[in-house]
C-alpha positions in Angstrom: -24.1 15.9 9.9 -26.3 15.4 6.7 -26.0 11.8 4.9 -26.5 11.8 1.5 -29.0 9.5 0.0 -28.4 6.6 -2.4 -30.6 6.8 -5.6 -29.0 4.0 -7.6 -26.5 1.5 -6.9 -24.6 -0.2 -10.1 -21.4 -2.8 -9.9 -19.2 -2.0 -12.5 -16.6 -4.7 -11.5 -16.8 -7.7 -9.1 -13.2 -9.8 -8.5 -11.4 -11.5 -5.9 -10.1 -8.6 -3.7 -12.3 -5.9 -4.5 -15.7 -4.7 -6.0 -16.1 -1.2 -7.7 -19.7 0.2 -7.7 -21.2 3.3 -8.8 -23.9 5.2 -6.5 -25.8 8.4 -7.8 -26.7 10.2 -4.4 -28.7 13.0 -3.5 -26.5 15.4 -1.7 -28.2 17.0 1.7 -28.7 20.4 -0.4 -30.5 18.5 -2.8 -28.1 18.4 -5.9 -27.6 14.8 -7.5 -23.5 13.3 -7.5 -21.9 10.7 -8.4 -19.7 8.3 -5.9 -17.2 6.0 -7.1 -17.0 3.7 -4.6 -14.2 0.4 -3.7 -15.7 -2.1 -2.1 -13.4 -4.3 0.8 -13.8 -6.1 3.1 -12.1 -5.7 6.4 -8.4 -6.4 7.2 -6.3 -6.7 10.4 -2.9 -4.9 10.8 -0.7 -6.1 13.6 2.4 -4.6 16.1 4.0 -7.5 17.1 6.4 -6.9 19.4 8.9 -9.6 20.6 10.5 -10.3 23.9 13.9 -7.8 23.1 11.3 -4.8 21.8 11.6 -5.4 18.5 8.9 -4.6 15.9 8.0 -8.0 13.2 8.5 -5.9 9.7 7.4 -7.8 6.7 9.3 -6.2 3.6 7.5 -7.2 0.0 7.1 -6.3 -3.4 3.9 -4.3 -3.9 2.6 -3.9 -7.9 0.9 -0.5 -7.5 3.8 1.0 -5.6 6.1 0.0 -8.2 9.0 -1.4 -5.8 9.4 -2.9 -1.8 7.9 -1.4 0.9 8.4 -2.1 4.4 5.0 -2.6 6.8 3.6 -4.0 9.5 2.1 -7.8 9.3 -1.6 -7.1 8.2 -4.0 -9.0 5.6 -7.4 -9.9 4.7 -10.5 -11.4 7.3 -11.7 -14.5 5.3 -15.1 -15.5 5.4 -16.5 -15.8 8.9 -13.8 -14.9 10.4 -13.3 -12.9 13.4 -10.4 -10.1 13.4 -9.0 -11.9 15.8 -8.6 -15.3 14.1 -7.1 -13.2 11.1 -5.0 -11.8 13.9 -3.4 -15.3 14.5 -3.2 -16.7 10.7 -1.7 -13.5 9.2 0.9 -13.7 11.9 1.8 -17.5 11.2 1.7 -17.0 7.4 3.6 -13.6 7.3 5.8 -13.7 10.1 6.1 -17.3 10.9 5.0 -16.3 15.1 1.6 -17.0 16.6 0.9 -14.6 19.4 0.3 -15.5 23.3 -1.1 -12.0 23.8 -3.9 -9.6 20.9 -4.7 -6.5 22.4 -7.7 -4.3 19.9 -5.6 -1.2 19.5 -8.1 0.3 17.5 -9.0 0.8 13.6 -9.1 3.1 11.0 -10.3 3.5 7.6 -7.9 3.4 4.8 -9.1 5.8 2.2 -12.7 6.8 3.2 -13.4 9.1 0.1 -13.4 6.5 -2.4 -13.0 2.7 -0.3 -14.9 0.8 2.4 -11.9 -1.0 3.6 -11.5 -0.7 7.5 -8.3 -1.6 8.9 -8.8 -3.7 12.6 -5.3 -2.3 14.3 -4.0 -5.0 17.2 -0.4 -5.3 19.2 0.7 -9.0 19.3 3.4 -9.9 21.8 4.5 -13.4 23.2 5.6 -14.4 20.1 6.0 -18.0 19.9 7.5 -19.5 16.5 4.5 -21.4 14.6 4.9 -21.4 10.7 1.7 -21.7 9.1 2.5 -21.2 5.1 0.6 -19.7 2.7 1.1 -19.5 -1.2 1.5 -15.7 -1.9 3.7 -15.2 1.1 6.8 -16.8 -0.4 8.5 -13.2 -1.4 7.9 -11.8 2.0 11.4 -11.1 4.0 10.9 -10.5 7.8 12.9 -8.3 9.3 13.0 -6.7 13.2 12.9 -3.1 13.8 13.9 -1.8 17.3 11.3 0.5 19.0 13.4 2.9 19.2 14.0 3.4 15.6 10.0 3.5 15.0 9.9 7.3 14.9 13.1 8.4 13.5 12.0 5.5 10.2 8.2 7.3 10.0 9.8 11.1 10.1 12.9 10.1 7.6 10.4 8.5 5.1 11.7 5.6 5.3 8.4 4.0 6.2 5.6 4.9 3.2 2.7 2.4 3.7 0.2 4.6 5.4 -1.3 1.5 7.7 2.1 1.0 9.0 2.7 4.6 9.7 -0.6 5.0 11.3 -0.6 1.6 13.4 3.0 2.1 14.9 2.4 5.7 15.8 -0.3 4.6 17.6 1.7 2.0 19.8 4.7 4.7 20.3 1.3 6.4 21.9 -0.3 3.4 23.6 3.1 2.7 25.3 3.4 5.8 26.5 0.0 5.6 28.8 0.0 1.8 29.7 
């Protein structure tokens, strides 16, 4: 598969969360484009299961969506961080349980075409309680969602964050062969 070259590089916008640049690129036929491009750095997303196979659902208010969604623990890899030190943090702050047991379930890539962002994907289990609090985590309600419900939830539409889609369907699949 053919890369396509970068000719230019400019950052339009530089904030907390996220940077937007603008590349000019030489396609591999040798016509010119332009990629907008969203800058992020990596995040962890987390299945953590407790000890009655329940699933640790975070609901929250999210601005672009417009209303509450319901999804699966996940969050930013601060500084030097390793995914799984973000692992243990996100789960303290968001769910208020540390986990015994992080097994790398994979990783994705959230919206390739326009965003760097790759999502870390983990199951937590031996959940321990362990409140670690953080300041934007106040409006975040946990509740538990039985296993069993997982697929009837992602096929009703009753789940619509796209990480927590992708992350649970892939533990409905890594139960199935462990």
């Amino acid at each position: 598969m053919a890369e396509e070259k970068t000719l230019s590089s400019k950052v339009i916008y530089d904030g907390q969360t996220v940077k937007l640049r603008i590349d000019t690129v030489q396609m591999p036929g040798g016509r010119t484009g332009i990629r907008e491009i969203v800058e992020h750095r990596g995040v962890v997303v987390i299945v953590a299961v407790d000890a009655d196979d329940n699933v640790l659902m975070v609901r929250q208010f999210r601005k672009p969506a417009g209303k509450e969604l319901l999804e699966i623990p996940a969050g930013g890899i601060d500084g030097l961080e390793t995914p799984e030190e973000a692992v243990l943090r996100e789960m303290q702050e968001e769910t208020g349980y540390l986990p015994g047991k992080i097994v790398k379930l994979g990783g994705f890539y959230s919206a390739p075409g326009f965003c760097t962002e790759y999502m870390h994907l983990f199951l937590a289990t031996d959940l321990t309680p362990s409140r670690l609090t953080a300041e934007d985590t106040e409006s975040i309600r946990l509740e538990r969602l039985s296993v069993s419900k997982i697929s009837g939830l992602v096929t009703s539409g009753g789940l619509q964050d796209a990480k927590s889609i992708a992350g649970l369907l892939t533990y409905l699949e890594y139960r199935k062969i462990r």
